[in-house]
Residue frames as a rotation matrix with the C-alpha (Angstrom) as fourth column:
UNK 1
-0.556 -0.802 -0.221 94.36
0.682 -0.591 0.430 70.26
-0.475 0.088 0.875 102.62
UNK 2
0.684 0.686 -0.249 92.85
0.428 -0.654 -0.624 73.63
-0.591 0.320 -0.741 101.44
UNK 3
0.189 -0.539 0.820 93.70
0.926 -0.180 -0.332 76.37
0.327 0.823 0.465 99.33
UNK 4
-0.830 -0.222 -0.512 94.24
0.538 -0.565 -0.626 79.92
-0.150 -0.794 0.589 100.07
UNK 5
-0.841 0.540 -0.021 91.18
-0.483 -0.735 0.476 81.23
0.241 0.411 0.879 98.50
UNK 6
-0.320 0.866 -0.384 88.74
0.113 0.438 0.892 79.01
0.941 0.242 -0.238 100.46
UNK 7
-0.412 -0.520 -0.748 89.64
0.907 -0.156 -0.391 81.11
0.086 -0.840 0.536 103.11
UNK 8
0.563 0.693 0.450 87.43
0.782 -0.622 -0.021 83.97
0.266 0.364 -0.893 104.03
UNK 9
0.024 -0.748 0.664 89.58
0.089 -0.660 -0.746 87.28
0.996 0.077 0.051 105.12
UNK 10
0.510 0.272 0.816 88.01
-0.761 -0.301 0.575 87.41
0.402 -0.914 0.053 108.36
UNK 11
0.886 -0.290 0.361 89.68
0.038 0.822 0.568 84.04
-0.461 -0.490 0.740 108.90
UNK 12
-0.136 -0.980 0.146 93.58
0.579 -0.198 -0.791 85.14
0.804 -0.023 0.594 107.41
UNK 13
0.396 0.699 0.596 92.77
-0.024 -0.641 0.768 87.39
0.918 -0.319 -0.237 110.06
UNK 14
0.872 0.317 0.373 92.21
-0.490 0.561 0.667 85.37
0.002 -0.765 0.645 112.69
UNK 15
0.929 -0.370 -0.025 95.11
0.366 0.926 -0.091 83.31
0.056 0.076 0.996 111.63
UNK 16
0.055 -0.676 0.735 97.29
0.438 -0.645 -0.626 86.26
0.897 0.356 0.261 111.88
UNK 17
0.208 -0.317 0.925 96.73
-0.661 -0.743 -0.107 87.42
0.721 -0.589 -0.364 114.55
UNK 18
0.981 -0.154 0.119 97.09
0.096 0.915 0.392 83.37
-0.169 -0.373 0.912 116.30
UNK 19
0.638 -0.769 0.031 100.31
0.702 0.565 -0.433 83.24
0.316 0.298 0.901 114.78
UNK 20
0.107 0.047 0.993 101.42
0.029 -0.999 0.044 86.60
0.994 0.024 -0.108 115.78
UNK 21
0.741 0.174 0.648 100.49
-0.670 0.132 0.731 85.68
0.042 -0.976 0.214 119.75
UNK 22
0.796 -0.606 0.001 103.09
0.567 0.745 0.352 82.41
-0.214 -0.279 0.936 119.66
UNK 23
-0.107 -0.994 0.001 106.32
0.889 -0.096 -0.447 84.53
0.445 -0.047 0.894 118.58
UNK 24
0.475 -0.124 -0.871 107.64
0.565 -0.717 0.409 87.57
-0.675 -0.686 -0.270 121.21
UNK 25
-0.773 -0.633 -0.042 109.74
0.309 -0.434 0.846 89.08
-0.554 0.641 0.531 117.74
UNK 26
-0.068 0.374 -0.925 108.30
-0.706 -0.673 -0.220 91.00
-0.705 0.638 0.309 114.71
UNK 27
-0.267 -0.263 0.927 107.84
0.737 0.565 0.373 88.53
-0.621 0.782 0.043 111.63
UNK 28
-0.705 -0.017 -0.709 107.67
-0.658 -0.359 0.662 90.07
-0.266 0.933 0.242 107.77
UNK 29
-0.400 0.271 -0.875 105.65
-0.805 -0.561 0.194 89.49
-0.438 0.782 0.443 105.38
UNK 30
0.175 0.113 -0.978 106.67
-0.511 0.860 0.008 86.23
0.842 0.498 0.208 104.04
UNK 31
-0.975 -0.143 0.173 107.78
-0.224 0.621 -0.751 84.85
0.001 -0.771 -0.637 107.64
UNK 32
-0.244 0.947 0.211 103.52
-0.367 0.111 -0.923 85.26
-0.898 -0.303 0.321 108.68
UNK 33
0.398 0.692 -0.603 102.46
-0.909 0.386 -0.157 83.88
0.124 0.610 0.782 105.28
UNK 34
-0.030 0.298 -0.954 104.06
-0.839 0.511 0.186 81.26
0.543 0.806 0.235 105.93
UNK 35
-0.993 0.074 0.095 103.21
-0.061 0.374 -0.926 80.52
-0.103 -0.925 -0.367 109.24
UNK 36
-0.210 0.906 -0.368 99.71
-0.844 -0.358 -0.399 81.09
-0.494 0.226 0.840 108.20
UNK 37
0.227 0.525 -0.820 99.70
-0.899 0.437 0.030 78.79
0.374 0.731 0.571 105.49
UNK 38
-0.742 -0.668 -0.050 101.30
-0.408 0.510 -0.757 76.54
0.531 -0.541 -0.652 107.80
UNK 39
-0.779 0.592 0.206 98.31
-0.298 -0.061 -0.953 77.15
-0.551 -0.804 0.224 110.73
UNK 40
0.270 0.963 -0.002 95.25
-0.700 0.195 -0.688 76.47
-0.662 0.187 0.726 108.10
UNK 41
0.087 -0.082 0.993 96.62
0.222 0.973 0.061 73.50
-0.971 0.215 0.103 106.70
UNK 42
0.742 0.325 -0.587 96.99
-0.261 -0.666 -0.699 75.63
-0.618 0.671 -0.409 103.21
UNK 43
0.046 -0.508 0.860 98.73
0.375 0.807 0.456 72.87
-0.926 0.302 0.228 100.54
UNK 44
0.751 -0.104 0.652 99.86
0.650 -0.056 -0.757 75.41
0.116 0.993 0.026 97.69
UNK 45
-0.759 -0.605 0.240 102.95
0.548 -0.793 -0.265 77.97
0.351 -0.070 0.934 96.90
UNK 46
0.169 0.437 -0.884 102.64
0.479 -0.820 -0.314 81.24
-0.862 -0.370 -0.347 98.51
UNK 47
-0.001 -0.079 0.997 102.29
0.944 -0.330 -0.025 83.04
0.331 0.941 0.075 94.82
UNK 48
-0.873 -0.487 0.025 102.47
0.463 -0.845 -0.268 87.04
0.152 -0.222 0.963 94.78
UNK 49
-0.369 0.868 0.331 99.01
-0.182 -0.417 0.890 87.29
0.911 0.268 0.312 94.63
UNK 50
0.616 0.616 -0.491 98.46
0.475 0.207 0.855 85.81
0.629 -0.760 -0.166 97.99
UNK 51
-0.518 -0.552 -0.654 101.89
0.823 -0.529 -0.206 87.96
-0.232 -0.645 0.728 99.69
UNK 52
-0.848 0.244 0.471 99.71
-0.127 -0.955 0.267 91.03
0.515 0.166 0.841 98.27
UNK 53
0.345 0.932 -0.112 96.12
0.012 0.115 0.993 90.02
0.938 -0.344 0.028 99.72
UNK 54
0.306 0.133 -0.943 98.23
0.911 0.248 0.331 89.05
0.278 -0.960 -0.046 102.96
UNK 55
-0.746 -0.618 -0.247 99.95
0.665 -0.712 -0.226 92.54
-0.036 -0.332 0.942 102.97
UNK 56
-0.521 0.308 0.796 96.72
0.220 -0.853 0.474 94.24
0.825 0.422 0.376 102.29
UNK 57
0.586 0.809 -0.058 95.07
0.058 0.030 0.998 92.93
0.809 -0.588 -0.029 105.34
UNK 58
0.027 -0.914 -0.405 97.95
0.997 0.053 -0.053 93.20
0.070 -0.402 0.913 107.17
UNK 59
-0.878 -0.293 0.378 98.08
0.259 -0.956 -0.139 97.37
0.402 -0.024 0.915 106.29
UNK 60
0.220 0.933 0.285 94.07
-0.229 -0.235 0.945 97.30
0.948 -0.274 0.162 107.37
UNK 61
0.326 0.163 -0.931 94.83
0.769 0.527 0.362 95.68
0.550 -0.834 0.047 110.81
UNK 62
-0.527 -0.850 -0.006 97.55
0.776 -0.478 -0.412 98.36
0.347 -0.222 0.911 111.28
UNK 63
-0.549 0.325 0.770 95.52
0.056 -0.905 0.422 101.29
0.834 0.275 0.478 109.92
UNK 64
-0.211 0.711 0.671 92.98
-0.290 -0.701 0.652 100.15
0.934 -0.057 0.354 112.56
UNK 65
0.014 -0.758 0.652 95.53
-0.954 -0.205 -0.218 99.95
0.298 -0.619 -0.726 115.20
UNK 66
0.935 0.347 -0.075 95.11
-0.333 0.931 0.151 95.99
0.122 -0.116 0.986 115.67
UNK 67
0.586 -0.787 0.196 98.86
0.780 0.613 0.130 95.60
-0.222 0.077 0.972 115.07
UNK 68
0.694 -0.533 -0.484 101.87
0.019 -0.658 0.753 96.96
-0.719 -0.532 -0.447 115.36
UNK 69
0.798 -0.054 0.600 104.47
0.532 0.529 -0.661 97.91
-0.282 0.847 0.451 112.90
UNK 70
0.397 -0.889 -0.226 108.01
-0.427 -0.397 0.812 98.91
-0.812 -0.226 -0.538 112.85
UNK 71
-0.750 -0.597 -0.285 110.14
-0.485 0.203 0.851 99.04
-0.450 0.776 -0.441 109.16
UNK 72
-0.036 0.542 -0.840 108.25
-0.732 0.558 0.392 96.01
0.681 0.628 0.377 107.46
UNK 73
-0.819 -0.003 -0.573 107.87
0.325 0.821 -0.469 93.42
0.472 -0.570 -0.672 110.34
UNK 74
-0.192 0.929 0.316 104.83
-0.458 -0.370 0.808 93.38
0.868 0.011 0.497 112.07
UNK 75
-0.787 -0.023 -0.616 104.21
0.541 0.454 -0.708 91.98
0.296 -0.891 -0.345 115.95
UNK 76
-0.088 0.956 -0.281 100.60
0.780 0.242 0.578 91.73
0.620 -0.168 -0.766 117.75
UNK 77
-0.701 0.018 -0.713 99.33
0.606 -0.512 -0.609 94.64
-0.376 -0.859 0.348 120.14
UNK 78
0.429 0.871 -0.239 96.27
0.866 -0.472 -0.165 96.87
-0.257 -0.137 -0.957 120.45
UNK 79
-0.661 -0.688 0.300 98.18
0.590 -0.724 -0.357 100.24
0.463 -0.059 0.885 119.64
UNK 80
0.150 0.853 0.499 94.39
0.254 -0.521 0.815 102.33
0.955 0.005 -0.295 120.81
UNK 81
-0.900 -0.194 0.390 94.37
-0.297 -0.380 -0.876 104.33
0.318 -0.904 0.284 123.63
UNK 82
-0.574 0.556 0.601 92.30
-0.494 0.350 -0.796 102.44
-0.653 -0.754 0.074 126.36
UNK 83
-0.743 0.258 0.618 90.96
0.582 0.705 0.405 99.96
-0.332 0.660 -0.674 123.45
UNK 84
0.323 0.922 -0.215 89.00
0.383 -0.335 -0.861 102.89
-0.866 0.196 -0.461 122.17
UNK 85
0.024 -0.152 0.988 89.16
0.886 -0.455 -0.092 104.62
0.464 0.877 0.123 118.43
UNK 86
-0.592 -0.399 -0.700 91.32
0.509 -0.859 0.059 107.96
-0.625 -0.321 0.712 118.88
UNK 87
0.684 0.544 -0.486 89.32
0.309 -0.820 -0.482 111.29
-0.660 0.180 -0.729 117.80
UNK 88
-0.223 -0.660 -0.718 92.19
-0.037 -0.730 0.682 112.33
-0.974 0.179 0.139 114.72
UNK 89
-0.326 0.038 0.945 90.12
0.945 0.006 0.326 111.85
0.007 0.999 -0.038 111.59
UNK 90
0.132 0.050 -0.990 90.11
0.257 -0.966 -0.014 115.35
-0.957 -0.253 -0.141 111.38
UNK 91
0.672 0.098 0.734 89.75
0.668 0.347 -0.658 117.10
-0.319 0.933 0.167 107.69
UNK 92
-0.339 -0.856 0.390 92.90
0.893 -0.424 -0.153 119.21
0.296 0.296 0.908 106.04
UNK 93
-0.345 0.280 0.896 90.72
0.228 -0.901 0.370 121.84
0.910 0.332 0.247 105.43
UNK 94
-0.954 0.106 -0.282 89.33
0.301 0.311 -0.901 123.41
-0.008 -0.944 -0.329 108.87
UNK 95
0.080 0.992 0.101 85.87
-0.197 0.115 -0.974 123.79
-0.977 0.058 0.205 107.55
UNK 96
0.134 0.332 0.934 84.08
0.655 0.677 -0.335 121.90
-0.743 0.657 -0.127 104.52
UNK 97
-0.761 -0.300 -0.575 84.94
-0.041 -0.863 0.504 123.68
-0.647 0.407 0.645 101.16
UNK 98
0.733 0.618 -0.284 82.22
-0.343 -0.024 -0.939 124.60
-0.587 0.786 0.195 98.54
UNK 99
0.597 -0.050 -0.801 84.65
-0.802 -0.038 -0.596 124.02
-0.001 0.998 -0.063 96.03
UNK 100
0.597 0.171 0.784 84.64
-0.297 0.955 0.017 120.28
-0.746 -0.243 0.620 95.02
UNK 101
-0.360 -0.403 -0.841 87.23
-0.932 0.187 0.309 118.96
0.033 0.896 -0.444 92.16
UNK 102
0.679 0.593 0.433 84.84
-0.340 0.777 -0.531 116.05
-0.651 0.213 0.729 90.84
UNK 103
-0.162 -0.829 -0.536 87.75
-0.924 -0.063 0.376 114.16
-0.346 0.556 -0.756 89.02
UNK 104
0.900 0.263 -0.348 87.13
-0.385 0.854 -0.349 111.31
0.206 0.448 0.870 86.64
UNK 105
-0.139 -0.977 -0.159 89.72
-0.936 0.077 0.344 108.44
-0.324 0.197 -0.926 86.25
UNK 106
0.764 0.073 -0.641 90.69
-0.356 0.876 -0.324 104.81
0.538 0.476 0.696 85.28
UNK 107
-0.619 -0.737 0.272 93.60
-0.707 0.371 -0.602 104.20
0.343 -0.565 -0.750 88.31
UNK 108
0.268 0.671 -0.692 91.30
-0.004 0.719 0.695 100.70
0.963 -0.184 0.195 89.89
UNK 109
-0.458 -0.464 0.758 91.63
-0.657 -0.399 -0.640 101.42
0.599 -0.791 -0.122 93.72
UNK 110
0.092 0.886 -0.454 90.56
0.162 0.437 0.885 99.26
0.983 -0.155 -0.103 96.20
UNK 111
0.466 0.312 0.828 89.11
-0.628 -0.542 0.558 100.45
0.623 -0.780 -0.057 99.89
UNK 112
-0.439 0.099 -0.893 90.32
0.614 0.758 -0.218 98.34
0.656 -0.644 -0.393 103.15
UNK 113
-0.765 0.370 -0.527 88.45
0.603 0.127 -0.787 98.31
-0.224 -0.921 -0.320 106.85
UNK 114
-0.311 0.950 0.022 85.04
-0.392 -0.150 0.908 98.51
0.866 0.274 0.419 105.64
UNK 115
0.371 0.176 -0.912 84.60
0.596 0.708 0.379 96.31
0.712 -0.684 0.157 109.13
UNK 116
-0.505 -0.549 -0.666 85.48
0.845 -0.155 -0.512 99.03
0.178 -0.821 0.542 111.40
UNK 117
-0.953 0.291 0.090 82.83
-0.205 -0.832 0.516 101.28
0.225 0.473 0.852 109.80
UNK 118
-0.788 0.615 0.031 79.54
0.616 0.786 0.051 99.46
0.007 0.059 -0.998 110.65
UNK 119
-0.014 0.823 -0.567 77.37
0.663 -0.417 -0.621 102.58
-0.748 -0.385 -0.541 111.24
UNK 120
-0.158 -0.234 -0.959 78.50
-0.624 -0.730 0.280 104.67
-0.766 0.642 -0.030 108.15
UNK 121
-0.928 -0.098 -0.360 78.06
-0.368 0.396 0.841 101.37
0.061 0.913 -0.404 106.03
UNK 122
-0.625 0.747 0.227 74.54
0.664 0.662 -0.348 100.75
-0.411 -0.067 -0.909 107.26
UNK 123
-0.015 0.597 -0.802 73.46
0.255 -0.773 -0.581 104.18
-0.967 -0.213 -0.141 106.29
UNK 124
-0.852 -0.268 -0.449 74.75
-0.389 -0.250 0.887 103.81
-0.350 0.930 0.109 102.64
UNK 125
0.072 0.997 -0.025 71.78
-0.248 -0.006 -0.969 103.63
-0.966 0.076 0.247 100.45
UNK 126
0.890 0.013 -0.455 73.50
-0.455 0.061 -0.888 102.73
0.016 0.998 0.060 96.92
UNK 127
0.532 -0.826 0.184 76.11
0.582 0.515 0.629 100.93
-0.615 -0.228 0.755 95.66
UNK 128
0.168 -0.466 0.869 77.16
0.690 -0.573 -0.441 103.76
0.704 0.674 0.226 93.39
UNK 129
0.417 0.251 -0.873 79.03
0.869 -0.392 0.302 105.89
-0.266 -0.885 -0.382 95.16
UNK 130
0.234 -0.773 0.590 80.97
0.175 -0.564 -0.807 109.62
0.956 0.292 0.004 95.28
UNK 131
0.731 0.123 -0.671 83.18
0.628 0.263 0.732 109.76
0.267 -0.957 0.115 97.72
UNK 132
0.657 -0.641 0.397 85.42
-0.538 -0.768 -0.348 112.53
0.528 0.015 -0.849 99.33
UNK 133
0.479 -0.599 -0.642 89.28
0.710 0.694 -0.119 111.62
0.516 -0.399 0.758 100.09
UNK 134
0.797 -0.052 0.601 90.61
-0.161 -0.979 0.129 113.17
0.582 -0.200 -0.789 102.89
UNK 135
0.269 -0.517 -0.813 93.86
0.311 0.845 -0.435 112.94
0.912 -0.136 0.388 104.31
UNK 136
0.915 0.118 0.386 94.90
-0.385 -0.031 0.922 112.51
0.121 -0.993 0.017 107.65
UNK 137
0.041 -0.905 0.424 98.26
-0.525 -0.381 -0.761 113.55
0.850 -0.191 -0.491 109.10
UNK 138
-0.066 0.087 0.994 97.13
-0.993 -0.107 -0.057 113.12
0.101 -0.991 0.093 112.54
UNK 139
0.723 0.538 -0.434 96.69
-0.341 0.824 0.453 109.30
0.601 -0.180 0.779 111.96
UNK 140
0.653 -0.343 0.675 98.42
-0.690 0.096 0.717 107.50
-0.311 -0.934 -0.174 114.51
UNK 141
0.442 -0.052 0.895 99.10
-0.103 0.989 0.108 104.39
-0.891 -0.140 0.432 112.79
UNK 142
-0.284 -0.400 0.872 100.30
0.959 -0.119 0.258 106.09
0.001 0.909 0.417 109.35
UNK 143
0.057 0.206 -0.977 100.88
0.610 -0.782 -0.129 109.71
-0.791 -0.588 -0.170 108.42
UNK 144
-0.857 -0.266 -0.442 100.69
-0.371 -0.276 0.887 109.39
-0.358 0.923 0.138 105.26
UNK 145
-0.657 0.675 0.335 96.49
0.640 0.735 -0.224 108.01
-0.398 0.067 -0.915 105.46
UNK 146
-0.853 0.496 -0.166 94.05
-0.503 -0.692 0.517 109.24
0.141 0.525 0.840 103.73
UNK 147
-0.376 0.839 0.394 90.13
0.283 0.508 -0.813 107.97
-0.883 -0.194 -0.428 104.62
UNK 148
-0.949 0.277 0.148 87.52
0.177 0.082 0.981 107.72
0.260 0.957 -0.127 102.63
UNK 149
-0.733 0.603 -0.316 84.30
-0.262 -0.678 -0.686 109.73
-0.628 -0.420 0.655 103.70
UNK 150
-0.484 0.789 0.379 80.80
0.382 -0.199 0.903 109.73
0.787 0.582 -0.204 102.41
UNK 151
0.496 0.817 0.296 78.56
0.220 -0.447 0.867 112.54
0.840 -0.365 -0.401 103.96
UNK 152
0.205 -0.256 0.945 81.21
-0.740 -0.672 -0.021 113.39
0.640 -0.695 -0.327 106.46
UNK 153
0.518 -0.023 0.855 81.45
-0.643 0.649 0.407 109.86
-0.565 -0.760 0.322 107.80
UNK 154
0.044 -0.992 0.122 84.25
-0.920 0.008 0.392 107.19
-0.390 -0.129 -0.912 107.31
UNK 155
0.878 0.463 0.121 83.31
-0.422 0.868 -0.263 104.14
-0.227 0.180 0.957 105.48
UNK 156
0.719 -0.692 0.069 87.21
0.667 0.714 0.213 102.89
-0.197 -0.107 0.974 105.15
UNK 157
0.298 -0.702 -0.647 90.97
-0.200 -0.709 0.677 103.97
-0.933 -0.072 -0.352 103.88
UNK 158
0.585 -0.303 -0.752 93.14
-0.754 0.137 -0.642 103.91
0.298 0.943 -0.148 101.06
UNK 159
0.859 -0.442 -0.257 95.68
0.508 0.796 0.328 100.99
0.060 -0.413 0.909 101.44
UNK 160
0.652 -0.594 -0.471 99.06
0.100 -0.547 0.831 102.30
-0.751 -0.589 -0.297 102.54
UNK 161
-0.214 -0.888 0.407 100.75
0.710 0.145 0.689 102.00
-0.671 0.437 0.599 99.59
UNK 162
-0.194 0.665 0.721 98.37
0.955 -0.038 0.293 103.82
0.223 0.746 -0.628 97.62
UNK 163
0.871 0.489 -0.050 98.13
0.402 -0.649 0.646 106.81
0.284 -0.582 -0.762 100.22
UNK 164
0.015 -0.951 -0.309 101.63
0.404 -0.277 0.872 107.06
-0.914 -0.139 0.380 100.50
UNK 165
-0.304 -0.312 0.900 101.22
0.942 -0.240 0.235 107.55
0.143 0.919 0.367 96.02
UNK 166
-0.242 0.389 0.889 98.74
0.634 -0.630 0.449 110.15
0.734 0.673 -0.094 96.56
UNK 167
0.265 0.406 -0.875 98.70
0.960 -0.024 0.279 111.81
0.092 -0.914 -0.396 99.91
UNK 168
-0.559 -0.317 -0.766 100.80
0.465 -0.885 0.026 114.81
-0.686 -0.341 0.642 98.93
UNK 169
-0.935 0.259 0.243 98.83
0.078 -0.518 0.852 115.74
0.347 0.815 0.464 95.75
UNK 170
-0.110 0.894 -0.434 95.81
0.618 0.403 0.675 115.29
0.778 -0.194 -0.597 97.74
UNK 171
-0.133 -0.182 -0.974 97.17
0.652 -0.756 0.052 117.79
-0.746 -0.629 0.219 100.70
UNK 172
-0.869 -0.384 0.312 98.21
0.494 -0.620 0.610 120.07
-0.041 0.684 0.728 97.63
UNK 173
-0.604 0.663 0.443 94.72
0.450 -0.175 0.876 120.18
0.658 0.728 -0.193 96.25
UNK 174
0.259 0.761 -0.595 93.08
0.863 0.094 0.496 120.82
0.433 -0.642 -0.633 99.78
UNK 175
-0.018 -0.546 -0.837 95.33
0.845 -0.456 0.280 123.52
-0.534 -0.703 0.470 100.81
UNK 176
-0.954 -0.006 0.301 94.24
0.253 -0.557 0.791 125.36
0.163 0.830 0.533 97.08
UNK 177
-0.678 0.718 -0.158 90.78
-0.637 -0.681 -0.360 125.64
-0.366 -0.144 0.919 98.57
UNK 178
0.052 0.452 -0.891 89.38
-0.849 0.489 0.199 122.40
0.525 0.746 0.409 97.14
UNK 179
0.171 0.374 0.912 87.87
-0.555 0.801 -0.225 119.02
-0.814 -0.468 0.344 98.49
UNK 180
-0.748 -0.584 -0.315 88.79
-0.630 0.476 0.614 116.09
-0.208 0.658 -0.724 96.29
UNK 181
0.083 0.538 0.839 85.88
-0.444 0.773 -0.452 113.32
-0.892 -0.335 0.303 95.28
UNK 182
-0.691 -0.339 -0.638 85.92
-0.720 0.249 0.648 110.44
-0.061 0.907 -0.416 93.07
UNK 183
0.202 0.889 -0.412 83.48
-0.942 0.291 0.166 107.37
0.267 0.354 0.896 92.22
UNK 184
-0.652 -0.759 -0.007 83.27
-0.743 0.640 -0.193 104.19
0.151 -0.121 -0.981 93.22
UNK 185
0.082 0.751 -0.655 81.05
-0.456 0.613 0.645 100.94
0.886 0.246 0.393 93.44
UNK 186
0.353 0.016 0.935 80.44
-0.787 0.546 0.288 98.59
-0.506 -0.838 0.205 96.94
UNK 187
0.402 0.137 -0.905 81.56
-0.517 0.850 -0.101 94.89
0.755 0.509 0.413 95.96
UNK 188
0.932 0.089 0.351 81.38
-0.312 0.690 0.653 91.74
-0.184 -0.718 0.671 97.87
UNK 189
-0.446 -0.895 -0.020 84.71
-0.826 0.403 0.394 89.62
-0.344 0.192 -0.919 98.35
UNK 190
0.404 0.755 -0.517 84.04
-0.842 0.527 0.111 86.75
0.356 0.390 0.849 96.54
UNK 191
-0.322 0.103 -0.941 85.29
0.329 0.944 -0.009 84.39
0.888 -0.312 -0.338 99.02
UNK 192
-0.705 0.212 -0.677 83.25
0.694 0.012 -0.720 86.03
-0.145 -0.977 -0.155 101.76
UNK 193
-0.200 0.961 0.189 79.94
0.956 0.149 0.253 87.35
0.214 0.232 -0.949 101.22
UNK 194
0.445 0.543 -0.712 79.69
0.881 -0.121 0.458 89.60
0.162 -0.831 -0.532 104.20
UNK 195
-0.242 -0.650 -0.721 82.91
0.269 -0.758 0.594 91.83
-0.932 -0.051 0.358 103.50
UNK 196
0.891 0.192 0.411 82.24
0.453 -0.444 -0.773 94.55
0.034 0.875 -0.483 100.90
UNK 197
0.031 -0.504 -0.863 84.40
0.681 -0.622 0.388 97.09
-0.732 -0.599 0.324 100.02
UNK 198
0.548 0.675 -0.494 84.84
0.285 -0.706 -0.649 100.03
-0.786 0.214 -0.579 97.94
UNK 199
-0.004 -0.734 0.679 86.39
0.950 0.210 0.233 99.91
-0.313 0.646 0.696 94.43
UNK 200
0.329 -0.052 -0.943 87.70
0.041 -0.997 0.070 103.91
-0.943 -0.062 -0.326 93.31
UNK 201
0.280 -0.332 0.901 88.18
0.913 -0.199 -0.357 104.87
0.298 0.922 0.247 89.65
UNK 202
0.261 -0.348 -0.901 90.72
0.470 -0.769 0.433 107.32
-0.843 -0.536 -0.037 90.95
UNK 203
0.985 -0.175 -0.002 92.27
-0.096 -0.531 -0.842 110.02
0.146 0.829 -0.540 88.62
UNK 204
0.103 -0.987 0.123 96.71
0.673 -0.022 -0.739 110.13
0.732 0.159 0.662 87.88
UNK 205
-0.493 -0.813 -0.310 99.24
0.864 -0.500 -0.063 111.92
-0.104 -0.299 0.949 90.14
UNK 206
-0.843 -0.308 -0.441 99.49
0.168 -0.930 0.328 114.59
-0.511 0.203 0.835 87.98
UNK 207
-0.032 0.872 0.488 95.78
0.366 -0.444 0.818 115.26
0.930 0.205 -0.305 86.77
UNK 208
0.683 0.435 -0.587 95.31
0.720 -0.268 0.640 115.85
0.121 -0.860 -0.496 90.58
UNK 209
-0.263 -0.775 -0.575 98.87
0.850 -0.468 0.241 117.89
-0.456 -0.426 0.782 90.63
UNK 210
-0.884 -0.237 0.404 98.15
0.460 -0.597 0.657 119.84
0.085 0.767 0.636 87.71
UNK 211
0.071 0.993 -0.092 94.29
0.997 -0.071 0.004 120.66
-0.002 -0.093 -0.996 88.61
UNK 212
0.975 0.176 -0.138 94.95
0.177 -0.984 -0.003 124.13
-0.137 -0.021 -0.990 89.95
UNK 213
0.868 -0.448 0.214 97.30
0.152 -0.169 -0.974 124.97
0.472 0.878 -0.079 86.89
């Protein structure tokens, strides 16, 4: 019997999307955790900490069209057109602005689908980063996303809940003539080596509402 944390993400994954292939319906949340914990032999409560990890990877699969989603239920299918990535990261603004709002904070954000990025994350040279959030209407899979950019290139998203907090103050700020960036660090999962992602010391709401007075 295992636990859920000796489990690497790439394998909840994997087990998601197995479990996912045996039912022709939508399951929730807690239906797939615990069909999951079922499928890897996984001999503890499902605690809230492990329905959040499964919902985060769960909004990454979506974001990067792996899975469908309708209300809160969730059911297996390629959504891409001809299994290729669609052309709609596209930035608010329709050319880059000089004027940058460099915004400190203490909100603890974390990135998802670093793993869909492989050429933008070999090219990163530091694990300090500044990065520019830009959102994206046009996403197919949520219209309320927002990527995460370094140098013009995509290195993941916000998680959907999070982008839903801050997508309109974030439209607001772009539409005043201003590009948004904030800070952040690479870090490893620490039950998988190989997946990084990007932690954001984002700024409040309303520091970002209130910026241009």
């Amino acid at each position: 019997m295992y636990r859920f944390s000796d489990f690497p993400p790439q394998t909840i994954r994997d087990s998601i999307n197995e479990v996912l292939s045996s039912f022709d319906t939508e399951l929730g949340v807690t239906e797939l955790s615990e069909y999951v914990f079922n499928n890897l032999e996984i001999n503890e409560p499902i605690f809230d900490e492990h329905q959040k990890a499964m919902q985060t990877m769960l909004d990454d699969m979506v974001m990067a069209g792996r899975l469908k989603v309708k209300g809160k239920t969730y059911s297996l299918g390629d959504t891409r057109k001809n299994g290729e990535e669609e052309t709609y990261h596209v930035k608010s603004l329709e050319t880059p602005s000089e004027n940058v709002a460099q915004l400190k904070g203490n909100v603890i954000v974390n990135t998802i689908g670093s793993e869909y990025y492989p050429d933008a994350w070999e090219s990163l040279l530091d694990n300090r980063l500044n990065v520019e959030l830009i959102p994206e209407p046009q996403n197919p899979y949520d219209k309320n996303a927002i990527a995460v950019t370094i140098n013009n290139e995509i290195v993941g998203h916000l998680t959907r809940s999070v982008a839903r907090e801050y997508f309109s103050c974030i439209t607001k700020l772009n539409n005043g003539g201003y590009t948004l960036k904030v800070d952040g660090e690479v870090l490893e999962s620490p039950n998988d080596k190989s997946y990084k992602y990007i932690q954001l010391a984002m700024p409040a709401v309303d520091t970002i509402d209130h910026y241009l007075g």
